[in-house]
C-alpha positions in Angstrom: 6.5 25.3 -9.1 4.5 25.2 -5.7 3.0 28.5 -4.9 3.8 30.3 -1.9 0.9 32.7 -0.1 0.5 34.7 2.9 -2.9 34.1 4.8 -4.2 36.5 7.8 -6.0 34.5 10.2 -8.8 37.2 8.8 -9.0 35.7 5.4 -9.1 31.9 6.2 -12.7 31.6 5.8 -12.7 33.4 1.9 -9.7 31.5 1.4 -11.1 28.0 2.3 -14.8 28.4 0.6 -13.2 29.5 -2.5 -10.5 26.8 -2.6 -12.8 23.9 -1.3 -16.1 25.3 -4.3 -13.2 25.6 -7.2 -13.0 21.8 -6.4 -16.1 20.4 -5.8 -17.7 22.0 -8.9 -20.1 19.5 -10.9 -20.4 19.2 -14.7 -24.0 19.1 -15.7 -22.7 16.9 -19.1 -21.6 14.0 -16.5 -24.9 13.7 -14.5 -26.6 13.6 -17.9 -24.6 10.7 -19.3 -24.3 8.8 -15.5 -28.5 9.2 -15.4 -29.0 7.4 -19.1 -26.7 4.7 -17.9 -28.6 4.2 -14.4 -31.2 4.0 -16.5 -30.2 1.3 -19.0 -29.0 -0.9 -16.5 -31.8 -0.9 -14.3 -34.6 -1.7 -17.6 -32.4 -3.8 -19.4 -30.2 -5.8 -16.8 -27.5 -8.2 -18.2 -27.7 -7.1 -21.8 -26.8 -3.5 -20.6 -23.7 -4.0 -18.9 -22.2 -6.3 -20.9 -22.5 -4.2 -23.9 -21.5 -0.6 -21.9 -18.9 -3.2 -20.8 -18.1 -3.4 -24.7 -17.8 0.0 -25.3 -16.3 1.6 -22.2 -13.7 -1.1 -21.4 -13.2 -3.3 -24.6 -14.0 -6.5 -23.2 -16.6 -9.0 -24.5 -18.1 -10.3 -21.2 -21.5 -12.2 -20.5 -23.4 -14.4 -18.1 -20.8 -17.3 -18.2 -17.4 -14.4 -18.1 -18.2 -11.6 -15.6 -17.3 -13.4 -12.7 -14.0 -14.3 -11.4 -13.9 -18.3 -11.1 -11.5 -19.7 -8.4 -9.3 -20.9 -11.4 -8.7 -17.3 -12.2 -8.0 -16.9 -8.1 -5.2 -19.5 -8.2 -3.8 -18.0 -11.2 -3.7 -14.6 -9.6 -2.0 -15.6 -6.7 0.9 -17.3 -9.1 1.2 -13.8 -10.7 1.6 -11.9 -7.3 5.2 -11.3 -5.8 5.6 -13.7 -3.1 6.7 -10.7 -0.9 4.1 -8.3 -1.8 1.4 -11.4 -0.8 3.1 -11.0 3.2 3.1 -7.6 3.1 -1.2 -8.0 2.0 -1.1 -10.4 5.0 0.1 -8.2 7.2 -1.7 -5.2 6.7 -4.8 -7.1 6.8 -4.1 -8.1 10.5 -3.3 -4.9 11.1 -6.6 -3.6 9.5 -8.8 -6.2 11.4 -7.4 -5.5 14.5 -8.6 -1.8 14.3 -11.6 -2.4 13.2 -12.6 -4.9 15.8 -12.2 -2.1 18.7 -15.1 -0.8 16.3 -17.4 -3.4 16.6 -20.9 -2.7 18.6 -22.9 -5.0 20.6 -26.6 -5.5 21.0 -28.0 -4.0 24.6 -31.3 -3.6 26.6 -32.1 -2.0 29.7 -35.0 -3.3 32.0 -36.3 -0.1 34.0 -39.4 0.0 36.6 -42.8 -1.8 35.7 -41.5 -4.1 33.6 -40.3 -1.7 30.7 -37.6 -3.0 28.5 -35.4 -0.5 26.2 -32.7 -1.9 23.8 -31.0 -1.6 20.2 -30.6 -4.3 18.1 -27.3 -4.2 16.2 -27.2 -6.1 12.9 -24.4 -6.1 9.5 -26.1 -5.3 6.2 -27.2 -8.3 4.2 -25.4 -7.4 1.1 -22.4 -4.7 0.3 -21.1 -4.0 -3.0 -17.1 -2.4 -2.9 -16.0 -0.9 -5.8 -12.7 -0.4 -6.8 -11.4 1.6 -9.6 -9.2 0.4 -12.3 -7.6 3.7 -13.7 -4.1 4.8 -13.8 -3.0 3.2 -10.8 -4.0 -0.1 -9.0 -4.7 -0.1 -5.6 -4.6 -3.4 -3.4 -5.0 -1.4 -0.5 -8.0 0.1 -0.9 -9.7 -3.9 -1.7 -8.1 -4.4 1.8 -9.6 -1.0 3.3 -13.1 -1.5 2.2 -13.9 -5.2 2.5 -12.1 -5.8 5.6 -14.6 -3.9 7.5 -17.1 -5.4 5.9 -16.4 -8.9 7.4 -15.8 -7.4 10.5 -19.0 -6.2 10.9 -20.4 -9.8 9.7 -22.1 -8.8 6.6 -23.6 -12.1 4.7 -22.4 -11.6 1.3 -19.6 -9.0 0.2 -19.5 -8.1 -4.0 -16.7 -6.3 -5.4 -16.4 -4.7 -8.8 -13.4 -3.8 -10.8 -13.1 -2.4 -14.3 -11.3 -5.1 -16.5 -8.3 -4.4 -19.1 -8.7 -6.6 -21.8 -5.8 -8.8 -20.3 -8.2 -9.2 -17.4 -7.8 -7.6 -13.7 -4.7 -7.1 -11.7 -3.5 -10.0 -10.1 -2.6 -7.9 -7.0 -6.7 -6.6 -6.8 -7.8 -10.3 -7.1 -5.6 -11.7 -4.0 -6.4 -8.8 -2.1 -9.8 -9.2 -2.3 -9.5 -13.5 -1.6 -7.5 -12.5 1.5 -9.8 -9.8 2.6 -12.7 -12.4 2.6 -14.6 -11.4 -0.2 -17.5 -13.4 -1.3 -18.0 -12.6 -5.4 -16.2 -10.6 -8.1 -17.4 -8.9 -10.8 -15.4 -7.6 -14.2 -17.5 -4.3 -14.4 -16.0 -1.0 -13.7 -17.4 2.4 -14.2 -21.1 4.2 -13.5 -22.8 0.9 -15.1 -21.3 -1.4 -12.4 -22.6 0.9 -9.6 -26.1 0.5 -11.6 -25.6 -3.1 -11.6 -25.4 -3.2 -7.8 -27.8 -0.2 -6.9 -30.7 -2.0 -9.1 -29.5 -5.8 -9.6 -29.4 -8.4 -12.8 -29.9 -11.5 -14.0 -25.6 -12.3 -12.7 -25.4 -9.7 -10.3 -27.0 -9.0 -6.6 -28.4 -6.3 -5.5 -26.5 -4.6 -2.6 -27.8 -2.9 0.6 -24.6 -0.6 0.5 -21.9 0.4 -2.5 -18.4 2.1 -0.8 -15.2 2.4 -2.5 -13.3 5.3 -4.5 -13.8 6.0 -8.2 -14.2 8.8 -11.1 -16.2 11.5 -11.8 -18.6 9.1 -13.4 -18.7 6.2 -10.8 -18.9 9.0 -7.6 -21.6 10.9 -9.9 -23.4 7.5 -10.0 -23.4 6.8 -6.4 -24.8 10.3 -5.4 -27.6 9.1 -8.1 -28.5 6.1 -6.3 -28.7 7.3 -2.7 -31.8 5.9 -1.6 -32.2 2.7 -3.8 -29.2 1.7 -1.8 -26.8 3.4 0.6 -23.5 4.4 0.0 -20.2 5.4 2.2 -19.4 8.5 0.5 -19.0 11.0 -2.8 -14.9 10.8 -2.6 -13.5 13.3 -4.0 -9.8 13.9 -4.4 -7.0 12.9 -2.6 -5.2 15.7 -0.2 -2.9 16.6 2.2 -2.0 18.9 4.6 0.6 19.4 6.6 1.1 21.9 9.9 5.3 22.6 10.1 6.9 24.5 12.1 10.5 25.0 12.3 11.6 22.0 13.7 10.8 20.0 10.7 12.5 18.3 8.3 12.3 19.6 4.7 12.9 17.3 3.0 10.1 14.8 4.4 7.8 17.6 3.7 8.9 17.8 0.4 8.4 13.8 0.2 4.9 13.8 2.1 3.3 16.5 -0.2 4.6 14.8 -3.6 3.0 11.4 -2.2 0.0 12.7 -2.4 0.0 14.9 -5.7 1.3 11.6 -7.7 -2.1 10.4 -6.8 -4.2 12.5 -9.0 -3.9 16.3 -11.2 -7.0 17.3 -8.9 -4.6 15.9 -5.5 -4.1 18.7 -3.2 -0.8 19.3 -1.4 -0.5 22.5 1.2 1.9 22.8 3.8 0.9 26.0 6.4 4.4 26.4 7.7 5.3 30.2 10.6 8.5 29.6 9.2 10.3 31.4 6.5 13.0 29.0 6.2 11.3 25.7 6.1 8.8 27.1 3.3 12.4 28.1 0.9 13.8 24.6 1.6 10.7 22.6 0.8 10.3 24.4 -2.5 14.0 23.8 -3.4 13.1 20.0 -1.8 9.6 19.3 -3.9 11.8 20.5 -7.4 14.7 18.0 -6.5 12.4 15.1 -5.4 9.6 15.7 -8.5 12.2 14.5 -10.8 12.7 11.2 -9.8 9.0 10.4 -9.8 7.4 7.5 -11.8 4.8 9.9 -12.0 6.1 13.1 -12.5 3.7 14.4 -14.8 0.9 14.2 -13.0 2.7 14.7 -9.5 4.0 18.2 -11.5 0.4 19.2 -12.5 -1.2 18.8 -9.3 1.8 20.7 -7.6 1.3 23.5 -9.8 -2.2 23.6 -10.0 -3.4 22.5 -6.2 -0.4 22.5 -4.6 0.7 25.6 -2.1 2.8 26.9 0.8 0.9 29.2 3.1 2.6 31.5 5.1 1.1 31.9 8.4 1.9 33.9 12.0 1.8 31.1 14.2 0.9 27.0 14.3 -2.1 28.4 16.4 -3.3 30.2 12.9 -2.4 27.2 11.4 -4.6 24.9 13.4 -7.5 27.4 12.8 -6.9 27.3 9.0 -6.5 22.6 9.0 -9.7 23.2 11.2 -11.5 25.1 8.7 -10.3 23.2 5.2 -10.8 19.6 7.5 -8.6 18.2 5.2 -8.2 14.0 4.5 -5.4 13.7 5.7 -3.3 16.2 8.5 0.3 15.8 9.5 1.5 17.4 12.8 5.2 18.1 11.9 5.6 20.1 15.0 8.4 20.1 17.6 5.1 18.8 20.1 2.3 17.2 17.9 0.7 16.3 21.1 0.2 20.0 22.3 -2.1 20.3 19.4 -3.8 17.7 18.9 -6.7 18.0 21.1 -7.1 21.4 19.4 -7.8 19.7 16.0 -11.4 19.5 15.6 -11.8 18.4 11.7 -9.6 15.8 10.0 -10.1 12.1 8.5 -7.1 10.9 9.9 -4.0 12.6 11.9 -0.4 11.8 11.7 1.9 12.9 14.1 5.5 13.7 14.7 8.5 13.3 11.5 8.3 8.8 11.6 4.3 9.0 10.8 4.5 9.8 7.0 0.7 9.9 5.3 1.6 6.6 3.4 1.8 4.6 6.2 -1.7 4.9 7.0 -2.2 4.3 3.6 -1.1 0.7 3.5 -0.1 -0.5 6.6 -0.7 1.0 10.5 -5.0 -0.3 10.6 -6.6 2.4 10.2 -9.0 3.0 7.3 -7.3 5.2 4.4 -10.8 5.3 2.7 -11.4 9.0 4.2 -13.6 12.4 4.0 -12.7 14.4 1.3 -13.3 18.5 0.7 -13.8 19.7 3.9 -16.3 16.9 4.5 -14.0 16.0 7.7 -16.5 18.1 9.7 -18.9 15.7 9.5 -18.2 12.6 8.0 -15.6 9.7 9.5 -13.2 7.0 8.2 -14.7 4.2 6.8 -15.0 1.5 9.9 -17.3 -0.9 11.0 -20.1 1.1 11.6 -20.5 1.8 8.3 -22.0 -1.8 7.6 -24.6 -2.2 10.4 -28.1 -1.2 10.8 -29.5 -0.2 14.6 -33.1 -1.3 15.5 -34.7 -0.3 18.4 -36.3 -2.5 20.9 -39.6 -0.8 23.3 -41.6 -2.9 25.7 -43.7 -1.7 27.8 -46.4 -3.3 30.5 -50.0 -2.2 31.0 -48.6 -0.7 34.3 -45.8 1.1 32.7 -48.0 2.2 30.2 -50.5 3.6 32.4 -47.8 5.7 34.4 -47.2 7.8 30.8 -50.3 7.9 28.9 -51.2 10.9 29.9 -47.8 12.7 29.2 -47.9 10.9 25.2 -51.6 11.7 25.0 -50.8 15.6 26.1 -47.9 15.9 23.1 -49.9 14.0 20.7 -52.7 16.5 21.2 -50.1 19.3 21.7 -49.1 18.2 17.4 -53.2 17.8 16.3 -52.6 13.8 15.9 -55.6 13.0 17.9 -54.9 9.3 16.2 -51.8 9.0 18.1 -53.2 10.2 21.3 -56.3 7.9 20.8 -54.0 4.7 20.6 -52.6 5.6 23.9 -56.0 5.9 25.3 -58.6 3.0 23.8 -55.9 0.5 25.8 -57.4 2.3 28.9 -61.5 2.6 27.8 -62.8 -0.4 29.1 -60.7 -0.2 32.2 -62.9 3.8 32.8 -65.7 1.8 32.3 -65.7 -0.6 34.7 -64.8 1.7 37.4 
């Protein structure tokens, strides 16, 4: 049963930092166990993975097995449902349209005395995607994170994906081949993020890792910060959803269970002024939960994560989304666009009754891979931008120079870095002597 609250506009704050720390908790005993794999991986190479590949997975791989030959390609695309394969098509269109609105150019300025300002705008070399194997198998997220990727003209794009000992979903495998990817890898868990943090004998080292997995695999990205980049600690999935009266129980009902079958950690909350809606979308989630494929996890995350809370008025309500920042926001409002410039924190906002959270999911073009725990204040969808680099471009002439010395000389001195200021002025020395 989905739990019902009443929250004054007074206790939002208490209610959010306790809600979004009860979640984001981290278990010493995983960091410990992610930090001797790192380790492992990055002395020993090859030998490591494949035997952690062994022991976590239950597949025998090594040099001549971990990567995906086109053979196994072809195959994969005579395992996939013809109709499924045009529905992969067309989100990908959809995908890569978005994302080119994303794309940055390269720009410089020429200003007075010959001084030239600019910012060179380049993809990453190398990006690793991973892409978890678990309970559920997710085509769409190959599509969300590689397409970018190419977008943005990276060189060489690596994916990774835990293998079951029949090998790796078909779906994964021509999702990835239609997305553009470059080289795929049968690894999965916090060794495979080692392999492409540090690099093998078989496979690259990346500039970048993105893409959604477990405790161990985000535990592992947060560890290798620095060696290489990465998009994100995900954690995960939730929804929320601002009603008012107007809306329709029962694809409340629907849009919370969508995301609860995700995951027992999946967080569902409608905030709801209305008395009447909230009785009808519990009656709703109780009817719907038992046709679920998932049930049992979809139940556990209801009960556990998942909540109604009673508010005054939508304006409460947009203080309360605003404060959570929540992954993913529905406006299920008589007027979603009256409030939707007051929405300040969200990864991604769906609005009106016809724009149910899965459709971003799979199939409008913009990225599903999203800020998670209240991280929405300050972090975006994945996109482009997240697989470029920025370099900035400064010529100046002796002339232009001359006009600012004294101003770069005055804040060099102003910090005690006489060495800065005295590389401004020896390009000016023999000039003082002549006169």
């Amino acid at each position: 049963m989905i739990r019902k609250i009443n929250l004054s506009s007074e206790n939002q704050n208490e209610f959010v930092n306790k809600f979004l720390r009860n979640r984001s908790e981290e278990d010493d005993s995983v960091s410990m166990v992610v930090e001797n794999i790192l380790k492992e991986v990055e002395e020993n190479k090859d030998k490591a993975v494949f035997e952690y590949a062994k022991k976590f997975d239950g597949v025998t791989l090594n040099s001549s097995n971990v990567k995906v030959t086109k053979d196994e390609i072809d195959e994969a695309y005579k395992l996939v449902d013809k109709s499924l394969l045009d529905v992969i098509r067309k989100a990908k269109v959809n995908i890569e349209n978005f994302q080119k609105k994303q794309v940055e150019e390269s720009w410089y300025t020429e200003e007075k005395n010959g001084v030239i300002l600019g910012q060179i705008v380049r993809p990453l070399e190398i990006a690793g995607v991973y892409v978890p194997g678990g309970t559920a198998v997710y085509p769409s997220s190959v599509l969300m994170n590689i397409i970018p990727a190419k977008v943005a003209g990276v060189e060489r794009i690596i994916m990774v994906t835990p293998p079951k000992k029949d090998g790796i979903n078909p779906a994964v495998v021509v999702a990835a081949n239609e997305a553009g990817v470059d080289e795929i890898y049968k690894i999965g868990g916090a060794y495979a993020i080692a392999a492409l943090a540090y690099g093998t004998e078989t496979i690259p080292k990346v500039d970048k890792i993105v893409g959604p997995g477990n405790i161990y695999v985000a535990t592992a990205k947060k560890l290798v910060f620095g060696v290489c980049d990465i998009d994100a600690i995900a954690g995960p999935s939730e929804i929320m959803i601002i009603a008012d009266k107007t809306a329709n129980a029962d694809y409340i009902a629907a849009d919370l269970l969508s995301q609860a079958e995700h995951d027992i950690l999946a967080s569902a909350i409608l905030v709801t002024d209305s008395e009447e809606l909230a009785g009808a979308v519990v009656s709703e989630i109780e009817v719907q939960m038992n046709n679920l494929s998932r049930k049992s996890i979809a139940e556990k995350a209801i009960e556990d994560l998942g909540m109604i809370v009673m508010v005054d008025s939508i304006d409460e309500a947009v203080g309360l989304a605003n404060l959570f920042a929540p992954e993913h926001l529905e406006l299920a409002v008589e007027k979603p666009e009256e409030i939707l410039n007051c929405i300040k924190n969200a990864g991604a906002i769906f609005m009106g009754q016809y724009s149910p959270e899965p459709l971003g999911d799979y199939f409008a073009g913009p990225n599903h891979v999203l800020p998670t725990g209240g991280t929405a204040r300050f972090f975006s969808a994945l996109g482009v931008n997240d697989f470029i680099k920025k370099t900035s471009i400064i010529s100046y002439t002796k002339e232009a120079l001359d006009d600012v010395k004294d101003d770069v000389i005055t804040f060099a001195n102003a910090e005690g870095l006489t060495a800065h200021a005295n590389a401004v002025k020896i390009r000016f020395l023999e000039e003082n002597k002549e006169k």
